[in-house]
KOLNULUM-779638 format. One record per residue (C-alpha): residue number from 1; residue in three letters; x, y, z. Coordinates in Angstrom, 1 decimal, always signed. Each point is the difference from the previous one (the first is absolute). Layout:
<rs>
R   i  aa     px     py     pz
R NUM ala      X      Y      Z
...
</rs>
This chain:
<rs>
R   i  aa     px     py     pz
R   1 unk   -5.4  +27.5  -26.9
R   2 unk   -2.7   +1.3   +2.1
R   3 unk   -1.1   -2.2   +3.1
R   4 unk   -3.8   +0.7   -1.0
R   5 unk   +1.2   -1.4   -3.5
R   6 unk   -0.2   -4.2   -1.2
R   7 unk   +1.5   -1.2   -3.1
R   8 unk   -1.5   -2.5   -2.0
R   9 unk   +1.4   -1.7   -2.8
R  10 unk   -1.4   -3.4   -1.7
R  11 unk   +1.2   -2.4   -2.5
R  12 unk   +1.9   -3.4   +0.3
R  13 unk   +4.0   +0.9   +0.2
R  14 unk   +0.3   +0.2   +3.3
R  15 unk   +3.4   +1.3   +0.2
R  16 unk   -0.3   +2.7   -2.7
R  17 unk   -2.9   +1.3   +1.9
R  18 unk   +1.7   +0.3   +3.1
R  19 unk   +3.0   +2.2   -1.2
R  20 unk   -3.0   +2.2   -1.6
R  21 unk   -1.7   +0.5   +3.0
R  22 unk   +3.5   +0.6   +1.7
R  23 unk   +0.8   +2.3   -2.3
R  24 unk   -3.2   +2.4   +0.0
R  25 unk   +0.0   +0.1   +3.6
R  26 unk   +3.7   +1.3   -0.4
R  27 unk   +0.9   -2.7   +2.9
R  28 unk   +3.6   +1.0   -0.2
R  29 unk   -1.0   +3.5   +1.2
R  30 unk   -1.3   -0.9   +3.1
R  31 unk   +2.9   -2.7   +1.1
R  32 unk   +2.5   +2.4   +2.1
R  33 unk   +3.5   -1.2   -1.8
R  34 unk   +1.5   -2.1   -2.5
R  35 unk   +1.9   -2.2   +3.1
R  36 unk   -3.2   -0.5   +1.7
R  37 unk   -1.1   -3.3   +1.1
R  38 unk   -3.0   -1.0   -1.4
R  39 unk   -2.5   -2.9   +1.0
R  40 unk   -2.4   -1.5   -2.2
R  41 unk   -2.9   -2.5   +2.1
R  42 unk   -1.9   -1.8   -2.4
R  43 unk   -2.6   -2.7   +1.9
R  44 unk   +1.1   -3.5   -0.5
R  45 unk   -2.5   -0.7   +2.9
R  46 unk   -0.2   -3.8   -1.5
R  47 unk   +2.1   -2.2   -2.2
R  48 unk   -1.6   +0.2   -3.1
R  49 unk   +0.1   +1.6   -3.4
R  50 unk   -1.4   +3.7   -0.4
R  51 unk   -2.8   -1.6   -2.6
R  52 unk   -1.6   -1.2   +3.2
R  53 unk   -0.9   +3.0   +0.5
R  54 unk   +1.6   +0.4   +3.6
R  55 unk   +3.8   +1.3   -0.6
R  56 unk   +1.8   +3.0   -2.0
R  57 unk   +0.7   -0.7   -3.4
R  58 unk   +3.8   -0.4   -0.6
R  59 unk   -0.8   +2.7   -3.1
R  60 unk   -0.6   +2.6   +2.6
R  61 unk   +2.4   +0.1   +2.2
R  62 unk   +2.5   -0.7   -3.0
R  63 unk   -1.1   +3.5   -1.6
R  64 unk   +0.6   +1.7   +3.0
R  65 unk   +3.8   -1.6   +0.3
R  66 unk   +0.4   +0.9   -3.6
R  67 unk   -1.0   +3.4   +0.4
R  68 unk   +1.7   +0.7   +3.4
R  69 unk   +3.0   -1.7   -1.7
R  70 unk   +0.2   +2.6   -3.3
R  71 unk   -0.3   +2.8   +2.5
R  72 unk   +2.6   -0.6   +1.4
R  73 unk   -1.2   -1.3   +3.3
R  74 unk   +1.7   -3.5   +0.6
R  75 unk   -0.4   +0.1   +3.8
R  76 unk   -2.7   -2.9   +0.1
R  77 unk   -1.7   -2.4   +1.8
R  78 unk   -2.8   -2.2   +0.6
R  79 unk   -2.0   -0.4   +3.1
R  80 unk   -2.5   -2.5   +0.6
R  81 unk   -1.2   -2.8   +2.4
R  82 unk   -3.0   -2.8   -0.9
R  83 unk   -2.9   -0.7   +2.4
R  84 unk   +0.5   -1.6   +3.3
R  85 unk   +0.5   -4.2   -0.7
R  86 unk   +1.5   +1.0   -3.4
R  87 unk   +3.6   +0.0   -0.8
R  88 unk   +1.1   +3.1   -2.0
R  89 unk   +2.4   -1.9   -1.7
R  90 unk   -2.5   -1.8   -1.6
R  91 unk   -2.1   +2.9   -0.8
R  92 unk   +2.7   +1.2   -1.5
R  93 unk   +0.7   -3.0   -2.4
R  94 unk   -3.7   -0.6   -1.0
R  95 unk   -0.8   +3.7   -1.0
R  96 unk   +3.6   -0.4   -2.3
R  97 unk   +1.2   +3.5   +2.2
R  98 unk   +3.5   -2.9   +0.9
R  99 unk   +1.0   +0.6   -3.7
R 100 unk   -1.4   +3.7   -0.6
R 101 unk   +2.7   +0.9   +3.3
R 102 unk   +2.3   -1.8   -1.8
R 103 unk   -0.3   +1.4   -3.1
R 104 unk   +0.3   +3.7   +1.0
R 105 unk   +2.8   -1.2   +2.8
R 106 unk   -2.5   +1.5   +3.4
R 107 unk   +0.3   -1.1   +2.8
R 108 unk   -3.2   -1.4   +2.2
R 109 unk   -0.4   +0.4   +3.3
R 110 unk   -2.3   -2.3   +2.1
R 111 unk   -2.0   +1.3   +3.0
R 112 unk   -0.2   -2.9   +1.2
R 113 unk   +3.7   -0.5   +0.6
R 114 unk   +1.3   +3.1   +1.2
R 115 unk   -0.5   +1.6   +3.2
R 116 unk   -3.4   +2.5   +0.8
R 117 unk   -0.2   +2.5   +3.1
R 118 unk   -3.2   +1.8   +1.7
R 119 unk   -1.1   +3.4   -1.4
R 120 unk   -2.5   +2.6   +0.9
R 121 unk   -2.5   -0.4   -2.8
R 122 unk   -2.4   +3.2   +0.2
R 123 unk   -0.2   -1.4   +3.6
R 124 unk   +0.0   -3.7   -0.2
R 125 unk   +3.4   -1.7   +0.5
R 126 unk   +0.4   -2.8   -3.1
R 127 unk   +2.9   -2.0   -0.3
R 128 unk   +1.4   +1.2   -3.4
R 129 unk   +3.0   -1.3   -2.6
R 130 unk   +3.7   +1.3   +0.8
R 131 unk   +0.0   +0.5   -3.6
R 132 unk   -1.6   +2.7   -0.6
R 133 unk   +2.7   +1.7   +2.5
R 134 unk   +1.9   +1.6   -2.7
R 135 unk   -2.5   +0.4   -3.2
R 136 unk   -0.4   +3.2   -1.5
R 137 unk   -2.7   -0.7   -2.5
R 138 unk   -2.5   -2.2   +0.1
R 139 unk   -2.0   -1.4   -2.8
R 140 unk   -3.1   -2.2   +0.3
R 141 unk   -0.8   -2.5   -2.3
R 142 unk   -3.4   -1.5   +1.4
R 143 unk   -3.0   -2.2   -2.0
R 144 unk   -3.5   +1.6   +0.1
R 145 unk   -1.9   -2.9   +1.3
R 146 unk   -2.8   -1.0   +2.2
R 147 unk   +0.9   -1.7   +3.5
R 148 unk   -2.2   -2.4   +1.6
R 149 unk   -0.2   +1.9   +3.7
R 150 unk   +0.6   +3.9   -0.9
R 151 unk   -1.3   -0.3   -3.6
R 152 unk   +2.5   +1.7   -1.8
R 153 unk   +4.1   +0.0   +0.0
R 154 unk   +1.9   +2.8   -1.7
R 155 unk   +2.9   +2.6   +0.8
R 156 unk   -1.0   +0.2   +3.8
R 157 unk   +0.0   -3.5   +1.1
R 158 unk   +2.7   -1.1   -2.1
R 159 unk   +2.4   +2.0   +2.6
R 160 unk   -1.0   -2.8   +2.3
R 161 unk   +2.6   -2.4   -2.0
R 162 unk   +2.8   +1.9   +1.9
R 163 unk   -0.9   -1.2   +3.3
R 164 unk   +1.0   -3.3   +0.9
R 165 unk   -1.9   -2.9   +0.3
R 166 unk   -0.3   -0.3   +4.1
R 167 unk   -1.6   +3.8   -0.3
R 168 unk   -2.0   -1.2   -3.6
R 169 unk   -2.1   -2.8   +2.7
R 170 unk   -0.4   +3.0   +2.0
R 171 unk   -1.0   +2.2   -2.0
R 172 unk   -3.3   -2.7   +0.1
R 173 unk   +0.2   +0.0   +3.8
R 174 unk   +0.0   +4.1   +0.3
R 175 unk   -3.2   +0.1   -2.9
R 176 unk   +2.0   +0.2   -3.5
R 177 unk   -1.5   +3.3   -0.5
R 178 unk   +1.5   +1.9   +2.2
R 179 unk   +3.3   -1.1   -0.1
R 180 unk   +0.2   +0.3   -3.7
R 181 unk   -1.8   +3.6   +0.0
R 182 unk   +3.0   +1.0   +2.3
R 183 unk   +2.6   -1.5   -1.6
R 184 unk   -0.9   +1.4   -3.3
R 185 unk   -0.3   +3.8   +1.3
R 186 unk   +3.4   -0.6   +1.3
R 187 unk   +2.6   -1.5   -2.4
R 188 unk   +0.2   +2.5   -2.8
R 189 unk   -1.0   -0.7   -3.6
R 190 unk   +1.7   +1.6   -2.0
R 191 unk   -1.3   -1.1   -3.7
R 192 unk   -2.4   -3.0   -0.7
R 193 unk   -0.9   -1.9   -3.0
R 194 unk   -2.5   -2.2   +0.3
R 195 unk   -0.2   -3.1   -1.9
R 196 unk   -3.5   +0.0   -1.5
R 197 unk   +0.1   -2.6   -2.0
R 198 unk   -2.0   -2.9   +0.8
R 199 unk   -0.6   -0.1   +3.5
R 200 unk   -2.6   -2.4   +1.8
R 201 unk   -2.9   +1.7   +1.2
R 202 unk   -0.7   -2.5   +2.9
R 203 unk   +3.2   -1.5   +1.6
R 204 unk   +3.3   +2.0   +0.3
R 205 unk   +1.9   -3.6   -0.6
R 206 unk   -1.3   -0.1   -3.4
R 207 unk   -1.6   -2.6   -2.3
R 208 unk   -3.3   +1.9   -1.6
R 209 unk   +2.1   +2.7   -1.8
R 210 unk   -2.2   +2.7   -2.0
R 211 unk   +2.4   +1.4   -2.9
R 212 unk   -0.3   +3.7   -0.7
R 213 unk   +3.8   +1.1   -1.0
R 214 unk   -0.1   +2.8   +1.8
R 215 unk   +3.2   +1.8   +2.2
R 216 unk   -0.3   +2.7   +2.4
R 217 unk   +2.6   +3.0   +1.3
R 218 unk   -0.7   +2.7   +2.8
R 219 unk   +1.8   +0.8   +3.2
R 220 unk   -3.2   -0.2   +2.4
R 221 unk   -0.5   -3.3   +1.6
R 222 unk   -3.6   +1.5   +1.1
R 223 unk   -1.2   +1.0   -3.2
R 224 unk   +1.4   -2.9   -2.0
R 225 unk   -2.2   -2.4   +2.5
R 226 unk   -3.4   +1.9   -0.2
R 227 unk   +0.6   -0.3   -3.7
R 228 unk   +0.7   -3.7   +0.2
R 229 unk   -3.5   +0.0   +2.6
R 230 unk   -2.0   +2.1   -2.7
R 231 unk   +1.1   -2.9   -2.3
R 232 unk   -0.7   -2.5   +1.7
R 233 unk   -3.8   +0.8   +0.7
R 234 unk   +1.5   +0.9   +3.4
R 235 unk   -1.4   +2.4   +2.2
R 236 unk   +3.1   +2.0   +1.6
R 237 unk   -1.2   -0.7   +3.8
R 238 unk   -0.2   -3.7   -0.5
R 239 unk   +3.8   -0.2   -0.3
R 240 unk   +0.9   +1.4   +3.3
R 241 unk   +4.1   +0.6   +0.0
R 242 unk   -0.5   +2.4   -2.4
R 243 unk   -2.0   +2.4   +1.6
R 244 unk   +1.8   -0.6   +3.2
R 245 unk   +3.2   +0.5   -2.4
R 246 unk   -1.4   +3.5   -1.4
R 247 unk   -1.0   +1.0   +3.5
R 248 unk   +3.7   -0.5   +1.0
R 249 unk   +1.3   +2.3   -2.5
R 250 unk   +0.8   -2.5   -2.7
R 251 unk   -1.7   +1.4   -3.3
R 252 unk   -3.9   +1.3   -1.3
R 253 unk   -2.4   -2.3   -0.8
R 254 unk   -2.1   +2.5   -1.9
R 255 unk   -0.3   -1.0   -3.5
R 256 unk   -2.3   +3.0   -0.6
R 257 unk   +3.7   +1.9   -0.5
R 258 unk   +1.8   -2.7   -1.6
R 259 unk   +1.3   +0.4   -3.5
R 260 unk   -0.2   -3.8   -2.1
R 261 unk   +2.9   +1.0   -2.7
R 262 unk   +0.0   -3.1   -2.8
R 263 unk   +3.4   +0.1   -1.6
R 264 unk   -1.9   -1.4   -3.6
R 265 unk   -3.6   +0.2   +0.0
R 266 unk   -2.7   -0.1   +2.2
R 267 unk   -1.2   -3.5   +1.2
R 268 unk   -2.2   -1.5   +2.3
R 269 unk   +1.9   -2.2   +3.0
R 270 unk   -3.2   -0.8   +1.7
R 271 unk   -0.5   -3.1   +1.3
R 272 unk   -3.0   -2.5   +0.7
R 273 unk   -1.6   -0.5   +3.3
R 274 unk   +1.7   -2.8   +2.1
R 275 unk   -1.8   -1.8   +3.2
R 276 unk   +1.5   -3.6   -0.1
R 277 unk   +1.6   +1.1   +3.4
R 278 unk   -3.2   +0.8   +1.5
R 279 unk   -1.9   -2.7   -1.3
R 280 unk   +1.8   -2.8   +2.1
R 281 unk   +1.2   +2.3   +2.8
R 282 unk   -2.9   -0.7   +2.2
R 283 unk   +1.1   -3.5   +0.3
R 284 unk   +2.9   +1.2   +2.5
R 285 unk   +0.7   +1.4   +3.8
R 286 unk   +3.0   +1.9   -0.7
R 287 unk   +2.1   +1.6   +2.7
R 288 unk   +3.0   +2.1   -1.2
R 289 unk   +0.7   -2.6   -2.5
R 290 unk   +3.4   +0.6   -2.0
R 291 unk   -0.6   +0.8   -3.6
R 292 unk   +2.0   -3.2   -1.2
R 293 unk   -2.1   -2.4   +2.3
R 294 unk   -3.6   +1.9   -0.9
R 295 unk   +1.4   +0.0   -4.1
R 296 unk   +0.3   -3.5   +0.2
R 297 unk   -3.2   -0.7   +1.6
R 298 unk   -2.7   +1.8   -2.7
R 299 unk   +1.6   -1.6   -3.0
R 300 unk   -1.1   -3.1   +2.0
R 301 unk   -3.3   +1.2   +1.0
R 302 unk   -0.9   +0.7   -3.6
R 303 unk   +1.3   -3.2   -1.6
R 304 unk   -2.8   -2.1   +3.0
R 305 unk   -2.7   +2.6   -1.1
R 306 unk   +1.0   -0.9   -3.9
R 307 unk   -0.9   -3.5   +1.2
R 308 unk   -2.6   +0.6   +1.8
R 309 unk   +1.5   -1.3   +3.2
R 310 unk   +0.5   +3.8   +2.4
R 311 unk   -3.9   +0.3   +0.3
R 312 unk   +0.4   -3.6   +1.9
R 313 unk   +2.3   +1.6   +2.5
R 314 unk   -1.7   -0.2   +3.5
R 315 unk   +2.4   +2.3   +1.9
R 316 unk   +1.8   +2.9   -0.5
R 317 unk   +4.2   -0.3   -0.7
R 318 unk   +1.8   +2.1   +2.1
R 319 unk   +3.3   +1.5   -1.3
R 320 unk   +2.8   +2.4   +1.9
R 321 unk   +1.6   +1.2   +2.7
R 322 unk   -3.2   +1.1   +1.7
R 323 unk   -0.9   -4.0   +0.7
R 324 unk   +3.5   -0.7   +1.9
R 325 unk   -0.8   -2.3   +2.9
R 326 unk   -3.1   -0.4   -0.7
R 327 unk   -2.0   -2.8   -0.8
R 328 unk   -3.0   -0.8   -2.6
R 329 unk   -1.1   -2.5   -2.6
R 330 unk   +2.0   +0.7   -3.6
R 331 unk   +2.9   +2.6   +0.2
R 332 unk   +2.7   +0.8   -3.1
R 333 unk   +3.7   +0.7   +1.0
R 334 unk   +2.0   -0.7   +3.2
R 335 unk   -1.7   +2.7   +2.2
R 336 unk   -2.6   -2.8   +0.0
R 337 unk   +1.7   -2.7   +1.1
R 338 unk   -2.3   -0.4   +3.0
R 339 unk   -3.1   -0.4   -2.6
R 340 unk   -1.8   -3.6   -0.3
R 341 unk   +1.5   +0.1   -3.3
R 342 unk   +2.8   +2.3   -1.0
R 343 unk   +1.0   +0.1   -3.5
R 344 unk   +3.6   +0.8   +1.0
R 345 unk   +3.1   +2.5   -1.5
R 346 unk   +1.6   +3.4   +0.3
R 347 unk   -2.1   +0.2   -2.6
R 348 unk   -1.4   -3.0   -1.5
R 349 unk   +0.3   -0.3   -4.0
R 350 unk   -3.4   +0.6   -1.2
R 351 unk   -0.2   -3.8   -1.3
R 352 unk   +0.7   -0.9   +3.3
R 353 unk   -2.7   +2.0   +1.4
R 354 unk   -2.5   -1.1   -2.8
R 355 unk   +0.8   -3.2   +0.5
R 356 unk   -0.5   +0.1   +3.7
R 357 unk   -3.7   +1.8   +0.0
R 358 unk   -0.8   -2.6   -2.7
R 359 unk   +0.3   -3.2   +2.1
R 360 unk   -1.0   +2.0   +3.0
R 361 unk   -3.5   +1.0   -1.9
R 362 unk   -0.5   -3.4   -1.5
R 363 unk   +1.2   -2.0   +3.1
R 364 unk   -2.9   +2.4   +2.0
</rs>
């Protein structure tokens, strides 16, 4: 296929419409040989099932192994690593991807068990998986979803679950949008498909998904996230890794040239406007705050403001790296342990965290 060129198929067998798109992009023409080792990296970011609306559905990356498999290509693995304070293994179990590996006999590899070393990324050393040493092709297999500090996730920060989790926190440290926007333009994708299938608009660990069926294919990272920004009700400059990404060499972001091929009919994979984020975010003081610890926090925020208990906050929460040694009234995480009052974990669960504003707010 073309790189100015998305594929776009919708219905509700997930596998079946994953070895269709496979098949009109003519994937097998584009991987170099039959022997070639091949990674799939899905995001299991949390341990949950992919009806959250947060992780790939097993159905996808089943249709690519199926396909792969037919042509001949048997060379497989699969690549992935959750969130930092999340155990893969459990990801792994909860999102039912333990028996799918099972069931097609490929093997997992786990970034956060094997060894990483430094790499000049467009310019910016990152710490980056060993396993990737030897891949030949790499396929993609992210969630088009919002995220509650860069607004969207999609093919270009899903790279990031192939760093491990000590360069993940840092990530935070360095400004997550930089880091990521190098990273992408460096490690190579080589096909994506992109689980569109009910995503959360909000929260990149799930819980509000909106259903549209929907998969995508294309082979730029660039272009499939402008895309995922045009349908979010993004503007393209809000989400900053990707325009750093296209300025890097990564992909075009100019949808004005893209060609939207539906496989069936054409359909309408627009979604609604989504500010929950926004409407609680002005409660915090975050400071390079890690995705996992600042995830846990909103779904927290919004469950006080439901009951009418966040407007009685008389202080700001702090959260992330940023607030390390420091000290202040109300602070979420262990970077705050210097706070008055420090809700504490690397990261706290969101009840944890809910539970600690409550009796901080009703206590004030």
């Amino acid at each position: 296929m073309n790189t100015n060129q998305i594929l776009r198929v919708v219905g509700t067998d997930y596998k079946a419409m994953t070895k269709e798109l496979c098949t009109r992009a003519e994937l097998c023409s584009m991987i170099p040989a039959k022997e070639s080792k091949i990674a799939i990296k899905p995001n299991l970011v949390v341990a949950g099932p992919a009806e959250l609306g947060a992780t790939t559905h097993q159905g996808v990356v089943a249709g690519i192994i199926e396909y792969l498999n037919e042509n001949g290509f048997k060379n497989l693995v699969v690549i992935e690593s959750a969130w930092y304070g999340e155990d893969t293994e459990n990801a792994l179990m909860a999102s039912g991807f333990d028996l799918l590996l099972k069931e097609y006999n490929i093997p997992f590899i786990d970034v956060k068990k094997v060894p990483s070393h430094k790499q000049d990324c467009c310019g910016m050393e990152l710490s980056v998986t060993d396993a990737i040493n030897d891949v030949d092709f790499l396929i993609n297999v992210p969630v088009l979803k919002g995220h509650c500090q860069v607004r969207m996730t999609c093919a270009l920060k899903n790279i990031k679950g192939l760093v491990p989790d000590d360069e993940k926190r840092r990530f935070h440290a360095l400004g997550i949008n930089k880091p990521v926007g190098h990273l992408a333009a460096t490690i190579k994708q080589d096909f994506i498909i992109v689980d569109n299938i009910c995503g959360d608009l909000d929260f990149e660990e799930g819980g509000n998904p909106v259903v549209r069926n929907s998969i995508l294919a294309g082979v730029d990272p660039v272009l499939i996230d402008a895309y995922a920004c045009d349908k979010l009700h993004l503007k393209l400059d809000s989400v900053e890794y990707v325009r750093l990404a296209e300025s890097l060499g990564a992909g075009s972001s100019d949808l004005s040239s893209a060609e939207i091929i539906d496989l069936r009919s054409e359909h309408d994979d627009s979604l609604p406007e989504s500010s929950k984020v926004l409407d609680v975010a002005y409660a915090a003081e975050a400071l390079d705050a890690c995705s996992a610890c600042y995830g846990n926090l909103v779904p927290a925020l919004l469950q006080l403001s439901k009951e009418g208990l966040l407007q009685k906050l008389d202080t700001k929460i702090a959260i992330g790296q940023g607030h390390e040694g420091q000290t202040g009234t109300l602070g979420i995480g262990n970077c705050t342990s210097l706070f008055d009052t420090c809700i504490k974990g690397c990261p706290p669960s969101k009840e944890e965290i809910y539970e600690g504003l409550k009796k901080y707010i009703e206590k004030a």
